[in-house]
VOBA-1610 file (N, C-alpha, C; in pm, whole numbers, padded with zeros to 5 digits, always signed):
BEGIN
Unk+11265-07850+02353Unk+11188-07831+02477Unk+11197-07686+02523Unk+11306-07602+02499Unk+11304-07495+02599Unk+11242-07382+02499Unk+11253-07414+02337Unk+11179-07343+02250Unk+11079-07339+02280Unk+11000-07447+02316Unk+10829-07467+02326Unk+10832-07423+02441Unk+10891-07391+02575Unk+10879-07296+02662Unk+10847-07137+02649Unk+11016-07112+02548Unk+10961-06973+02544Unk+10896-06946+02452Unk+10835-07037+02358Unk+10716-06983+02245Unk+10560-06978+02403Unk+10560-07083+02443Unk+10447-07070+02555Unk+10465-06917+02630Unk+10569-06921+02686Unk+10582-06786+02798Unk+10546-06676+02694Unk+10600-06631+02554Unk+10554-06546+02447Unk+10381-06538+02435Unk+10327-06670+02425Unk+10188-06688+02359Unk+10148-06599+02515Unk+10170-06644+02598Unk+10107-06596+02728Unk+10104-06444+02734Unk+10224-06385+02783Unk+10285-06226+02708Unk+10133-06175+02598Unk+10175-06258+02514Unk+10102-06107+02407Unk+09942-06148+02463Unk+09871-06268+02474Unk+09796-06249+02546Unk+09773-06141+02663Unk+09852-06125+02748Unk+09854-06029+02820Unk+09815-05891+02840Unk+09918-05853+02700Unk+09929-05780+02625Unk+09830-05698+02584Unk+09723-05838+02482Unk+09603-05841+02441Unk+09465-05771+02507Unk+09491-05830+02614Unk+09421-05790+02759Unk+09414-05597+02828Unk+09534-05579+02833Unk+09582-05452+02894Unk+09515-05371+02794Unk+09565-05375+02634Unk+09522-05325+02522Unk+09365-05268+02531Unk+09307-05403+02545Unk+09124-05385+02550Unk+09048-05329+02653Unk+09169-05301+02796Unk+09085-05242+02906Unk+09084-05108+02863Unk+08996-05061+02933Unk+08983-04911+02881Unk+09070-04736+02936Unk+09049-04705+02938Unk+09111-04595+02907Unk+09116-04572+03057Unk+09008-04546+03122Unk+08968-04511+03269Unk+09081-04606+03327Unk+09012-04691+03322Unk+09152-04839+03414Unk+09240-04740+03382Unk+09358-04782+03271Unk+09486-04718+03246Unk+09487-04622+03337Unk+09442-04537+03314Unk+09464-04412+03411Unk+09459-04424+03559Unk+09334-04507+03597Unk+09366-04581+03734Unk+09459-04657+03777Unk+09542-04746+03745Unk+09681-04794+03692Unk+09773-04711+03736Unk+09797-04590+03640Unk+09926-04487+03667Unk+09893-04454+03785Unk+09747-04398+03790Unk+09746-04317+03960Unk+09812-04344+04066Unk+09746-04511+04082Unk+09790-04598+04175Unk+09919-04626+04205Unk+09976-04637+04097Unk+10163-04648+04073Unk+10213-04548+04169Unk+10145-04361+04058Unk+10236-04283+04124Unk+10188-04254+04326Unk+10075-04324+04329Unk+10029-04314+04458Unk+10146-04384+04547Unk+10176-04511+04481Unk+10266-04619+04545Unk+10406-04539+04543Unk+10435-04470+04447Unk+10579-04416+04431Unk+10595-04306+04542Unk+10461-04195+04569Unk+10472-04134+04634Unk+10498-04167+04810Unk+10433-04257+04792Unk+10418-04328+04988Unk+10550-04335+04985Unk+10611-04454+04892Unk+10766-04491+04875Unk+10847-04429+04931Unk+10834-04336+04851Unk+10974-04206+04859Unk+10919-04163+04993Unk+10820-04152+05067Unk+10741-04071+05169Unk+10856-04147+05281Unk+10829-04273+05273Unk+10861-04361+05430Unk+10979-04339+05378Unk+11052-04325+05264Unk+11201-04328+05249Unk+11310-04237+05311Unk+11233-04139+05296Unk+11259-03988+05340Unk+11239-03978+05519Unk+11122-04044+05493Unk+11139-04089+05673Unk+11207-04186+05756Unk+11256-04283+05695Unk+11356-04334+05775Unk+11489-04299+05764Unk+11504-04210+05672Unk+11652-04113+05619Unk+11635-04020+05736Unk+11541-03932+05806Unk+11536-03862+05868Unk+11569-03926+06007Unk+11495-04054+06057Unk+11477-04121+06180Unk+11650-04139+06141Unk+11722-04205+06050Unk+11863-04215+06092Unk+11947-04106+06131Unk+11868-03970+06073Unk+11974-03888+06076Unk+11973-03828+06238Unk+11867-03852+06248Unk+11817-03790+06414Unk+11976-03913+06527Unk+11886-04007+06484Unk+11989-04061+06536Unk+12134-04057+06571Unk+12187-04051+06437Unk+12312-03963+06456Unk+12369-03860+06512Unk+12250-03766+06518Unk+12254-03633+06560Unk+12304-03615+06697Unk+12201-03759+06776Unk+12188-03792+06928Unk+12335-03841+06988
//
């Protein structure tokens, strides 16, 4: 039973896989953008509530 699980969760995967493979080039690149867009905000508010604590402290 738990074989035929992870052969299913696998079949699914490379399907996946399959998928990502065939989108095109543009996507991909829209993909990373978006990431490093997300990474950048990230670190953005991160840096800002590092600051809002430090103020705090300061006070």
């Amino acid at each position: 039973m738990m074989i035929f699980q992870i052969w299913k969760s696998l079949m699914r995967l490379t399907m996946w896989w399959k998928m990502i493979r065939c989108v095109s080039f543009v996507h991909c690149q829209l993909i990373l953008w978006l990431m490093n867009l997300m990474m950048i905000t990230f670190s953005e508010l991160r840096t800002r509530t590092n600051d809002n604590t430090q103020r705090k402290h300061h006070v």
